[in-house]
C-alpha positions in Angstrom: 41.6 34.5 -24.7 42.1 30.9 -26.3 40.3 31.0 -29.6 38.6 27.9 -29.0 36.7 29.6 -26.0 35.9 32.1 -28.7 34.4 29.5 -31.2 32.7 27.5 -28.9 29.8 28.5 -26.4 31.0 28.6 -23.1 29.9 26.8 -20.2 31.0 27.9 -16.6 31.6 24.3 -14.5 31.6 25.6 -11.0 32.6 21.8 -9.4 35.2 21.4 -6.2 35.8 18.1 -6.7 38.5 17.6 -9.3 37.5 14.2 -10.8 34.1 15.4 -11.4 35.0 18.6 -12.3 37.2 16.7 -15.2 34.4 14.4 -16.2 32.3 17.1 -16.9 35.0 19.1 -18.7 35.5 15.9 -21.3 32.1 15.0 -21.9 31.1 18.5 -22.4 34.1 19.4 -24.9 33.1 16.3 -26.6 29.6 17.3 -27.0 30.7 21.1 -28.5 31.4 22.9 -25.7 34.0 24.9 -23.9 33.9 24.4 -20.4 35.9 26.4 -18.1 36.1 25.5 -14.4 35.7 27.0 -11.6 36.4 25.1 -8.4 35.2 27.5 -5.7 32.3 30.2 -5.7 34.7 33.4 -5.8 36.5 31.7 -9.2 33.1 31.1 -10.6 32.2 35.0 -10.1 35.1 36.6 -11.4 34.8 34.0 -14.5 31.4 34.9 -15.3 31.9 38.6 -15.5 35.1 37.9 -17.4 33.1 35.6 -19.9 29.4 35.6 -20.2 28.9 32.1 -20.2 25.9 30.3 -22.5 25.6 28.2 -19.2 26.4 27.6 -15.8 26.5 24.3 -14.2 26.4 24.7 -10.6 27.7 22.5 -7.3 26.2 23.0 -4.6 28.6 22.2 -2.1 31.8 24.8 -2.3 34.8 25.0 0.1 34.0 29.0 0.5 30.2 30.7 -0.6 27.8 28.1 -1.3 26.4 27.4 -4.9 23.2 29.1 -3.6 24.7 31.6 -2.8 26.4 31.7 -6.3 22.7 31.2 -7.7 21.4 33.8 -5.9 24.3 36.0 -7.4 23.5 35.2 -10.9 20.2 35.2 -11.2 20.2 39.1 -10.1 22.1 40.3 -13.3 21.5 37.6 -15.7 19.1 35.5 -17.1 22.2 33.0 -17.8 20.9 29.3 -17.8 21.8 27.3 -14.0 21.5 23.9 -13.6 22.4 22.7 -10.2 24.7 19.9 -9.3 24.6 17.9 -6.3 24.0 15.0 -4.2 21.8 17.1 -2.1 18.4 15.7 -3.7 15.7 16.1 -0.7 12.7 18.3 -1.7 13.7 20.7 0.1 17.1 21.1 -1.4 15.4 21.3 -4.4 12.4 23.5 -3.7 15.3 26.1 -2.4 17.3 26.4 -5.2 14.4 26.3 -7.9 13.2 29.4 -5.8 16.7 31.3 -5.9 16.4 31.2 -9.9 18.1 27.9 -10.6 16.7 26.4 -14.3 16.8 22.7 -13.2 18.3 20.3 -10.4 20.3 17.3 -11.3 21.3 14.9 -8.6 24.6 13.1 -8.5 25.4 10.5 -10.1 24.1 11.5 -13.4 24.7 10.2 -16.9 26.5 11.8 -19.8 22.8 11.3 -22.2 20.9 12.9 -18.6 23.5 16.0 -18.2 23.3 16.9 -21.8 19.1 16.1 -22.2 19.1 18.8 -19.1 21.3 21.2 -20.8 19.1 21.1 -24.2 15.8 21.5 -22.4 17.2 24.2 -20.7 18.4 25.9 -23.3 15.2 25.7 -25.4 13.8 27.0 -22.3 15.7 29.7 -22.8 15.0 30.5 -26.0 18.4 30.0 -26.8 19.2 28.6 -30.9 17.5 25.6 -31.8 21.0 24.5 -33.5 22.9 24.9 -30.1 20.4 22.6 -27.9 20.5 20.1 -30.9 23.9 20.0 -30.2 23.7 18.8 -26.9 20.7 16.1 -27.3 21.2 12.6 -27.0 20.8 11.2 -30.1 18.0 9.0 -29.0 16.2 9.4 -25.9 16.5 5.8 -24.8 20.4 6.4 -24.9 20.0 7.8 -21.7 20.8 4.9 -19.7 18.4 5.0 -16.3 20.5 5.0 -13.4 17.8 4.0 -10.7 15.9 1.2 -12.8 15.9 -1.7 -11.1 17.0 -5.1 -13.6 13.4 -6.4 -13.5 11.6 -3.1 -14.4 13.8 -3.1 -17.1 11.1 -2.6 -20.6 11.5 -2.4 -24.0 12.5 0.4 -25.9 8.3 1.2 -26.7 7.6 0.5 -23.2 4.8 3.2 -21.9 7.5 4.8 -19.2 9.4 4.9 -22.2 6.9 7.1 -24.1 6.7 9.3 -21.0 10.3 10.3 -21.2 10.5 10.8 -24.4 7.0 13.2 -24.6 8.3 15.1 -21.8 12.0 15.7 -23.4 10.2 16.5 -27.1 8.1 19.1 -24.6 11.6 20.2 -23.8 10.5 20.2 -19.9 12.0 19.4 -16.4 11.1 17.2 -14.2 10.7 20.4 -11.7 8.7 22.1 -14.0 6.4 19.2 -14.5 6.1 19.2 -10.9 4.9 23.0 -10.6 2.8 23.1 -13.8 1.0 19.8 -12.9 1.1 19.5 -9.3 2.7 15.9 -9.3 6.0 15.6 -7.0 8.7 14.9 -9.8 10.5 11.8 -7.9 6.8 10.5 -8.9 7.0 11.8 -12.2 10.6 10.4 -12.4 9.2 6.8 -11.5 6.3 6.7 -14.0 9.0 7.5 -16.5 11.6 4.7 -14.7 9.3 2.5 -14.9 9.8 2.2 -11.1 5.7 2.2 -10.2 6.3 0.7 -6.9 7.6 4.2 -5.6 4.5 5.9 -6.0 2.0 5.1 -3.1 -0.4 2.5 -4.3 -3.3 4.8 -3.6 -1.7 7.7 -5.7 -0.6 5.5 -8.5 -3.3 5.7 -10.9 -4.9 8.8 -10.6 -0.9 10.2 -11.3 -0.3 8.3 -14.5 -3.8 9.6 -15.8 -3.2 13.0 -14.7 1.0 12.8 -16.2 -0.8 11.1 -19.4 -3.5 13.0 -20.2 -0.7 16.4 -19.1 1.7 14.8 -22.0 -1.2 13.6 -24.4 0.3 10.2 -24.0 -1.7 7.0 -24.4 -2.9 5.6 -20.9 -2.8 2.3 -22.2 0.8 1.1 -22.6 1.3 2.9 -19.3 -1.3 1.0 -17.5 -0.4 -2.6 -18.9 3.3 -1.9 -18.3 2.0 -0.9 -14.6 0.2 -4.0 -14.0 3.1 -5.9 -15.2 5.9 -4.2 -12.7 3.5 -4.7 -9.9 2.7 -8.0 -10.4 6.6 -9.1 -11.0 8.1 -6.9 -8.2 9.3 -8.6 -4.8 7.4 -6.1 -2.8 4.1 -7.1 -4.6 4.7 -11.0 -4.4 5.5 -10.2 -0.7 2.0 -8.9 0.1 0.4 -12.1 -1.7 2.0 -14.8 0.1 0.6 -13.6 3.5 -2.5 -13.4 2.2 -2.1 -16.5 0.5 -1.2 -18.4 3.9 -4.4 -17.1 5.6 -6.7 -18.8 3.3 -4.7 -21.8 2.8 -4.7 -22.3 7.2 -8.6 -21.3 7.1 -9.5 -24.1 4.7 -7.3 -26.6 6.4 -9.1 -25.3 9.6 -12.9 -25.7 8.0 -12.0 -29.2 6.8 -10.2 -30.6 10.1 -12.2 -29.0 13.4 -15.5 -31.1 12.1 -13.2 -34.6 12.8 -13.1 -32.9 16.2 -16.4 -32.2 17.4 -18.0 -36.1 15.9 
């Protein structure tokens, strides 16, 4: 065996798609890894008897078993750490492989800072070193550059969906576990901490960011304000003003012109 494999903890890439499967081997050698690839699911079990991986990263989609099947595989002899990969994101999707033993679910594209905060709070999930998930962290949370954000929720780096992320990650937590500890669906979760407050149902929206607040120990305030200011400034929200608007305006015009016609 290469002695670097030996130095380094191991990381089983199970990916089909070659330029994602390199990606992932750079920016995890980078970070301290070894990752070995596997590009179809009978590879990725011969490879993981042969080397006890620290941690599996998972595709879903594979040209012979699929990575549930994989999952399932796993999880029967070993406690080893799975994060799923894939562009299959529906609830669903995610509900099943969550219940086959998978650790977390991350939905392509992802970020280098959001592959390696998943790896870390897996790990410490695990109960795996502290040293080796400080290895993997971002060095600050707000590295992580949010993929979905729209330019105008954009905030500053104390802004309160900010302080959401970054309680969560200190809590070392998924969004998926967030979302069967608390009972909040984690895109919802995933918006409060985007900033992205116009994907939550209006009706829903504040009892969530109390509940997600108050889960974290997170001041409500800078959550609320920053709330406020999203809604007010996003398209959707100036949208359902202007009709509004127009009503009132043609009723007053109304109320001051049909008395010229009845003199």
């Amino acid at each position: 065996m290469d002695t670097t494999i030996a130095t380094r903890p191991v990381v089983l890439v199970v990916e089909d798609e070659p330029a994602i499967a390199r990606l992932l081997e750079f920016q995890l050698r980078e970070a301290g890894w070894e990752p070995v690839i596997a590009p179809d699911g009978l590879t990725a079990l011969r490879l993981w008897s042969d080397l006890a991986p620290t941690l599996v990263l998972l595709d879903v989609m594979l040209p012979d078993l699929s990575g549930w099947e994989i999952c399932a595989a796993l999880r029967s002899e070993s406690n080893v750490p799975i994060i799923m990969l894939t562009a299959k994101a529906s609830d669903c999707d995610v509900v099943h492989g969550l219940n086959l033993g998978a650790d977390d679910y991350l939905a392509k594209p992802f970020s280098n800072a959001q592959l390696l905060a998943r790896i870390a709070a897996v790990l410490r999930r695990a109960h795996l070193s502290p040293k080796l998930a400080l290895d993997v962290t971002p060095l600050q949370p707000h590295a992580d550059p949010p993929l979905t954000i729209p330019a105008t929720d954009q905030e500053p780096s104390q802004s309160g969906a900010l302080l959401l992320r970054e309680a969560r990650q200190i809590a070392g937590m998924s969004l998926y576990a967030v979302e069967r500890q608390l009972g909040i669906r984690w895109d919802y979760v995933q918006a409060l901490e985007q900033g992205t407050f116009s994907a939550i149902p209006r009706p829903l929206l504040k009892n969530t960011m109390l509940r997600y607040c108050e889960f974290l120990n997170v001041d409500a305030r800078p959550v609320f304000a920053q709330a406020q200011r999203m809604l007010l400034a996003h398209p959707e929200t100036r949208r359902s003003i202007r009709p509004s608007m127009l009503i009132l305006s043609a009723t007053i015009i109304l109320l001051i012109i049909l008395p010229f016609f009845f003199r």
